[in-house]
N, C-alpha and C positions, 0 to 999 in steps of 0.2 A: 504494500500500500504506500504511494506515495504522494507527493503534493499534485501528481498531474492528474488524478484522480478531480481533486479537489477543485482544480483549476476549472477542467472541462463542465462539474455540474456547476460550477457558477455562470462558466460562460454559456453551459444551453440555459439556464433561466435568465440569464439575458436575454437571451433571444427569444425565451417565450415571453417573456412581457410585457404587455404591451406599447406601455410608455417608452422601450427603449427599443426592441426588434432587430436587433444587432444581427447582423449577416456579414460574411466577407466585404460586401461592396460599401457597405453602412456600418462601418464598426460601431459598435457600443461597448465594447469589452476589450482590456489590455492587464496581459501579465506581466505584473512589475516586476518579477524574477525572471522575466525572460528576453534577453536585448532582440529577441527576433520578431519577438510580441507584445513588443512597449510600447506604444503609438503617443505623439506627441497632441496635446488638448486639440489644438489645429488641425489633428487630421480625423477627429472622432466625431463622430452623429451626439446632437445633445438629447436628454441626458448620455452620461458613459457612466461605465464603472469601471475602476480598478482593481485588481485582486492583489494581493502581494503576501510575502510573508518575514518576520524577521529572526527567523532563526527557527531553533526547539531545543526542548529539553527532554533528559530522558526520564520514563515517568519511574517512581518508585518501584512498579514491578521488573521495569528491566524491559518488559517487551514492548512499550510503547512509546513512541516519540511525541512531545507536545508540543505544534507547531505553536507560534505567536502571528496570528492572521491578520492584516488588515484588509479592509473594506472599505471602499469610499464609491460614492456617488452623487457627480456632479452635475453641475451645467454651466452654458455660459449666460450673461446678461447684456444688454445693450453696453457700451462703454461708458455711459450716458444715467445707464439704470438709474433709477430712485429706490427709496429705501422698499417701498412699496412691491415693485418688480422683485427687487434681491430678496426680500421676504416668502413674496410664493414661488422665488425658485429653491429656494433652502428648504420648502417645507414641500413640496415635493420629491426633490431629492430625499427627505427623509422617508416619507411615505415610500419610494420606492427602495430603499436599503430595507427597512422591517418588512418591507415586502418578499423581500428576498430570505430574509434571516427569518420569519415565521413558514414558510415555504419548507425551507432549509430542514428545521427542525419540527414541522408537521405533514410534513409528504406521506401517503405511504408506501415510498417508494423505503421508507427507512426500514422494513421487512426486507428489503432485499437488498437493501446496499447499508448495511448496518455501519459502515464505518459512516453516516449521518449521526447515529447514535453518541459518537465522538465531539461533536460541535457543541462548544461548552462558550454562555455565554453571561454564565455566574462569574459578577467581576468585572464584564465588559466594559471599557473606557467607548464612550460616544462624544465625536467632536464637532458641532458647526465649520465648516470650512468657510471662510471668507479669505479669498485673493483676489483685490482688489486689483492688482498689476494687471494681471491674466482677465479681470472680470469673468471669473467662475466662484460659485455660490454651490454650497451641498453639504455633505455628513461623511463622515468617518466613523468607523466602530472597528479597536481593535479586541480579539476577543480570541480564545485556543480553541483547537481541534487535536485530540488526541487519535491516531492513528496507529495500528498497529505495527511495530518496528520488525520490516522482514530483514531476516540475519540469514537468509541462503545463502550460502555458497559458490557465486557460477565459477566451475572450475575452469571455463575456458579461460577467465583472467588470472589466473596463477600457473605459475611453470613450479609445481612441487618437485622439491630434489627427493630423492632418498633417505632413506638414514645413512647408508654408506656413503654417498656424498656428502651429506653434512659431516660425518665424524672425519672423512679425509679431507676436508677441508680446514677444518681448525687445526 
């Protein structure tokens, strides 16, 4: 189980929802862990969301990794905007993040892809985003997902020696 996992169900619920409809041609979706899939605010359909992640830890039991996830979804506003405009576009964007994150965590799709079961958002930090440079208005929520930590072994990436190589080697 990994973060692409992760990635892809947030960018198909990008794409199912309405407000955003993200498709190849019409991004609305960009992984900020991924320089191949990082799209600059200027080339995104508004609203967008970003997915990202800052690291993990590993859980107590050994077998699970706990990502630290961020979430943001913006827009842009006139350059011009008044307080009025940047208001219902903040509060939009919000509406469509807990749109995402009750989705997330009431699907029942969480029968069968239980690592949703993992989206943990006891604790969750939510931020208004205002960047006035850029005029883009929206929310943030960073918040874990614990996933479980696959420890396979692919043997095609090791060239194991012997034990007789190792001892005639030292």
């Amino acid at each position: 189980m990994t973060m692409k996992r992760v990635r892809a169900y947030f960018e198909n619920l990008a794409r199912q929802h309405r407000a955003l409809g993200h498709n190849e041609a019409n991004p609305h979706f960009a992984y900020l862990n991924d320089e191949k899939d990082m799209l600059l605010p200027a080339q995104m359909g508004y609203p967008f969301v970003l997915l990202g992640h800052n690291g993990y830890t590993v859980a107590d039991d050994g077998q699970h990794l706990v990502w630290r996830v961020l979430l943001s979804v913006q827009t842009h506003v006139t350059d011009t905007g008044d307080d009025r405009e940047k208001n219902m576009a903040t509060g939009q964007c919000g509406r469509i993040m807990q749109d995402l994150l009750v989705r997330a965590k009431s699907t029942p799709e969480r029968l069968s892809k239980k690592w949703l079961l993992g989206i943990d958002l006891a604790g969750a930090t939510a931020m208004m985003i205002e960047n006035e440079d850029d005029a883009l208005y929206g929310w943030a929520i960073e918040f874990n997902v614990s996933l479980p930590w696959c420890r396979n072994i692919d043997n095609e990436i090791w060239t194991d020696l012997s034990v007789r190589d190792i001892i005639d080697n030292y």
